[in-house]
C-alpha positions in Angstrom: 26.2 -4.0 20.8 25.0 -7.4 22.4 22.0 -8.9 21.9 19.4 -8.9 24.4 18.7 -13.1 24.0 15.4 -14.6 25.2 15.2 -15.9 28.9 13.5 -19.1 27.6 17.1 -21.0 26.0 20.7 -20.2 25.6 21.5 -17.8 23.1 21.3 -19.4 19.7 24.6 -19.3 17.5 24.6 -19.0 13.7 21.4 -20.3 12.9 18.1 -19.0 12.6 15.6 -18.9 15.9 13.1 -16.5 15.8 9.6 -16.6 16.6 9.4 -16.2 12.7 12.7 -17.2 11.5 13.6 -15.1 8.1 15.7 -16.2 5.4 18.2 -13.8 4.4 18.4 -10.4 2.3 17.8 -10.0 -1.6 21.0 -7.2 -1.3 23.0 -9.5 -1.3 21.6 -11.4 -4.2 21.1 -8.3 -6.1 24.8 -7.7 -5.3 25.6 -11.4 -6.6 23.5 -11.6 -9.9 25.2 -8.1 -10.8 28.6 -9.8 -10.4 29.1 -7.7 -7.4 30.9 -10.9 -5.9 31.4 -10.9 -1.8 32.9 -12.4 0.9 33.1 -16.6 0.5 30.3 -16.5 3.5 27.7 -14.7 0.7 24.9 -16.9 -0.2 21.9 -16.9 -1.8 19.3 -14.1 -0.8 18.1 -9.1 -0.3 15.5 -12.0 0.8 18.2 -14.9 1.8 21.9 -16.0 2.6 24.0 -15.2 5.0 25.3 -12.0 3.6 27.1 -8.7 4.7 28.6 -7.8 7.7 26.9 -8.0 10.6 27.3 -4.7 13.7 30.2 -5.5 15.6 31.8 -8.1 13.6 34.7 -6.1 12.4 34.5 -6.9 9.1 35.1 -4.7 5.9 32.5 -2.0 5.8 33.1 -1.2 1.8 30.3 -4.8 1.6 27.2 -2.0 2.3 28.6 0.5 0.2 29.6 -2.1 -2.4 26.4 -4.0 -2.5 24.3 -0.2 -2.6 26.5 1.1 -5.5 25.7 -2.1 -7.4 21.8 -1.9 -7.1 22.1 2.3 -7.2 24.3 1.7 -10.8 22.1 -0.8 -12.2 18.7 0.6 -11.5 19.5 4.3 -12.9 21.2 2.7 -16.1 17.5 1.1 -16.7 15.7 4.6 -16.0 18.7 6.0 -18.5 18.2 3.3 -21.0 14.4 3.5 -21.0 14.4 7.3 -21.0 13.9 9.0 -24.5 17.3 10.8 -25.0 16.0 14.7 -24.4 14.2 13.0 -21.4 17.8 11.8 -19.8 19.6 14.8 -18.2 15.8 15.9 -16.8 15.4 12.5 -14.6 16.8 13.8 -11.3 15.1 17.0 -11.6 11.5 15.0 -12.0 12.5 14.0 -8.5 10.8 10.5 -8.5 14.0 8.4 -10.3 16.1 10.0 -7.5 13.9 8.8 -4.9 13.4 5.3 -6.2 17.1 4.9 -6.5 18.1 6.2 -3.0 15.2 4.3 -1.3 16.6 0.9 -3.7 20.6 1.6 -3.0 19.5 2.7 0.6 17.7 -1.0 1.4 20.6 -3.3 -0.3 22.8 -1.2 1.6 21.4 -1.4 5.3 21.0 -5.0 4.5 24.6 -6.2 3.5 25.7 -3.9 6.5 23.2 -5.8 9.6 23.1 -9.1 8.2 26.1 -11.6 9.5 28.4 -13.0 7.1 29.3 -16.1 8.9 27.7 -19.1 7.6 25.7 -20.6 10.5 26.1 -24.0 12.5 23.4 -26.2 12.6 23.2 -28.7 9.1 23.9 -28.4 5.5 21.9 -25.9 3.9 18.6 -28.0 2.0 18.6 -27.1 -1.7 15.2 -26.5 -2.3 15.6 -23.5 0.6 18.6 -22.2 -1.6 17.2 -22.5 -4.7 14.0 -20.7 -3.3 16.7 -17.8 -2.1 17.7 -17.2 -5.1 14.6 -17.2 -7.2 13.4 -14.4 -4.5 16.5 -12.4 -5.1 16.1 -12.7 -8.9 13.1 -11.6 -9.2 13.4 -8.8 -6.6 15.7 -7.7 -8.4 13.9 -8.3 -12.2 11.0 -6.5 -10.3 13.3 -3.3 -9.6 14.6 -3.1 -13.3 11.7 -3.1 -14.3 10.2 -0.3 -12.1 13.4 1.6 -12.7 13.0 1.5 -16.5 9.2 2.1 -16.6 9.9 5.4 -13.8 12.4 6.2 -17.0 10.5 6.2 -19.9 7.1 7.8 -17.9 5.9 10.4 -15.7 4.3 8.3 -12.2 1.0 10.0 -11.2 2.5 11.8 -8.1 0.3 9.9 -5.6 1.0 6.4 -6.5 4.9 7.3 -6.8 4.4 8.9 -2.9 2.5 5.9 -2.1 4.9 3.5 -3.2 8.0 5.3 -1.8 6.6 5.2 1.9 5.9 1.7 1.1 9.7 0.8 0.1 11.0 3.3 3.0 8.3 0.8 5.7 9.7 -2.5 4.0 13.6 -1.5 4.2 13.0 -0.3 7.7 11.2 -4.0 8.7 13.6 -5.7 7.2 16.5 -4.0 8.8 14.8 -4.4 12.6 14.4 -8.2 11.4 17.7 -8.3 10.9 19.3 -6.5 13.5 17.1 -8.8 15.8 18.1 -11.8 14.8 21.8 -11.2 14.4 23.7 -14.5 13.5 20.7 -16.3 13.9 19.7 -14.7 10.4 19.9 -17.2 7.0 18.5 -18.6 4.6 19.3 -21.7 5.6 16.2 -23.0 7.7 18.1 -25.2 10.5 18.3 -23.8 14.2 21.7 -24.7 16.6 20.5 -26.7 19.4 19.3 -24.5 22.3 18.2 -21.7 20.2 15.5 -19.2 22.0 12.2 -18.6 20.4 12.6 -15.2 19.1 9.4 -13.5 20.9 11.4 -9.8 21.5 11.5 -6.7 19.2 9.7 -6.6 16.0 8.8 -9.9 16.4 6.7 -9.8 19.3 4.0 -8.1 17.3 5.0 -9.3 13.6 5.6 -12.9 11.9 7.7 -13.0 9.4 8.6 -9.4 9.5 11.6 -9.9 6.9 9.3 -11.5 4.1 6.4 -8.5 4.5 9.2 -5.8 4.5 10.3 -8.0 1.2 6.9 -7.5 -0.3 6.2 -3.9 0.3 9.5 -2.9 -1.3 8.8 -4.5 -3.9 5.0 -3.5 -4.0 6.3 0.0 -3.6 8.4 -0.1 -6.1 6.1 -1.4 -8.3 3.2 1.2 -7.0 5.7 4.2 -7.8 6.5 2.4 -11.3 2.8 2.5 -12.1 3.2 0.5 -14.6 2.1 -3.7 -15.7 5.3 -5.2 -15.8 7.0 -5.0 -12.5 3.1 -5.4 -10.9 2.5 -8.8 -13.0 6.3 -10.0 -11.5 5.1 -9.3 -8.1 2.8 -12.7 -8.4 5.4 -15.3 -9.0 7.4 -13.1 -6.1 4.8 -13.6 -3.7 4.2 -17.0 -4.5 8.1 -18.0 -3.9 8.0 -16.2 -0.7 5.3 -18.1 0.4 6.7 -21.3 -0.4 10.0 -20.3 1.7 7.8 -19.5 4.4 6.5 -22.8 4.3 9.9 -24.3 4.8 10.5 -22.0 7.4 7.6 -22.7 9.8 7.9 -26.7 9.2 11.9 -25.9 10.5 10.4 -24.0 13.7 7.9 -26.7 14.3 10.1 -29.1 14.2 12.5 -27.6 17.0 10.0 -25.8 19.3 7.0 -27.3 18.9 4.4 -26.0 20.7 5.9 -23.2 21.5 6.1 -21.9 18.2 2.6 -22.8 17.8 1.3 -21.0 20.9 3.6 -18.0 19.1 1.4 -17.6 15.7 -1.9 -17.8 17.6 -0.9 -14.4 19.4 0.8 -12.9 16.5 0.1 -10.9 13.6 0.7 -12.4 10.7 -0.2 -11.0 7.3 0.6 -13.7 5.6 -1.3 -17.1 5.1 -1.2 -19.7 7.8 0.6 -23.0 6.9 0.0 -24.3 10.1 
């Protein structure tokens, strides 16, 4: 399907020009710490890289399924290992494991499948942007285990494990329109090709930053349907690396639209804190 590009530049090229340009998905990083390995375009990031095939591309389509089976494996052997051993062959019957896992698997899944796998043009990637990428997907992923083995070994009160599944199902779905928006414009790399548009269409004509609030609410929801202090303590050190990668990112789209991108975050939403 092509790309509807803003009327305001040429269409950009393998670098990242959105009105709030995202670094790229901790699936792929999950995928990556679990030895999942990848195509040689993989980088850092189910919150950055350049990972997964992107619609249209023509590339293998076992990377989704590949990168969902990785997560879906390693998140029910935590709820396994956690479980008490009469508890184990009861967990998908509690209903709340299954959910957790499908919503997890589901999210890595859509992501390695939207996001582009070629690297973009545009610079060498800076390392503190990388190294940022990959703390996120670490500890996305660290926050997951966790919730996994603490919806193991307990009983969620029904409420907070609804709460945080609709959560997780409203962050995957964010991400994935971020994605699908930006197309190869998507990466973790914080440099934009010259004569990229400012991304102002879509979910980001309402939303900055969509990819990095659909981040946190998967792994608030994950946490909410955990219940539990461990994966809700991680989500602090989490939050405070995705804010420091959003910080990188606006200083990149100030630098290359200017005012325009300035005239963008005074008329839209932003959850997150202002670094401008």
């Amino acid at each position: 399907m092509r790309r509807r590009q803003d009327s305001e530049a040429p269409a950009a090229t393998g670098a990242k020009a959105s009105g709030a340009s995202d670094p790229r998905g901790t699936g792929a990083v999950a995928a990556q710490v679990l030895g999942a390995g990848g195509p040689a375009g993989w980088r850092a990031g189910f919150g950055a890289g350049t990972a997964g095939p992107g619609p249209g591309h023509g590339v293998d389509r076992l990377v989704p399924v590949a990168a969902g089976a990785v997560i879906l494996g390693t998140l029910c052997a935590a709820s396994m290992v956690a479980a008490a051993p009469e508890v184990r062959p009861q967990l998908l019957a509690r209903g709340t494991p299954a959910v957790f896992w499908a919503l997890a698997a589901l999210a890595g899944a859509a992501e390695a499948a939207l996001a582009p796998m070629d690297a973009p043009a545009g610079g060498a990637e800076p390392r503190p942007a990388r190294r940022l990428a990959l703390a996120t997907g670490v500890m996305l992923l660290a926050v997951l285990t966790l919730a996994a083995a603490a919806i193991g070994s307990g009983d969620p009160p029904a409420p907070a494990a609804a709460a945080g599944a609709a959560m997780m199902a409203a962050g995957a779905i964010l991400r994935a329109a971020a994605i699908r928006r930006l197309g190869l414009r998507f990466n973790s790399t914080n440099t934009i090709a010259a004569g990229a548009a400012l991304e102002r269409d879509g979910i980001y004509r309402w939303l900055a930053h969509p990819s990095e609030v659909g981040l946190g609410l998967i792994a608030g929801g994950a946490a909410m349907m955990a219940f539990a202090p461990a994966p809700a303590l991680l989500l602090v050190p989490l939050w405070g690396v995705t804010l420091a990668r959003v910080r990188f990112e606006e200083a990149a789209l100030v630098r290359h639209h200017a005012d325009a991108y300035r005239a963008y975050r005074r008329t839209t939403f932003d959850p997150l804190p202002r670094w401008l």
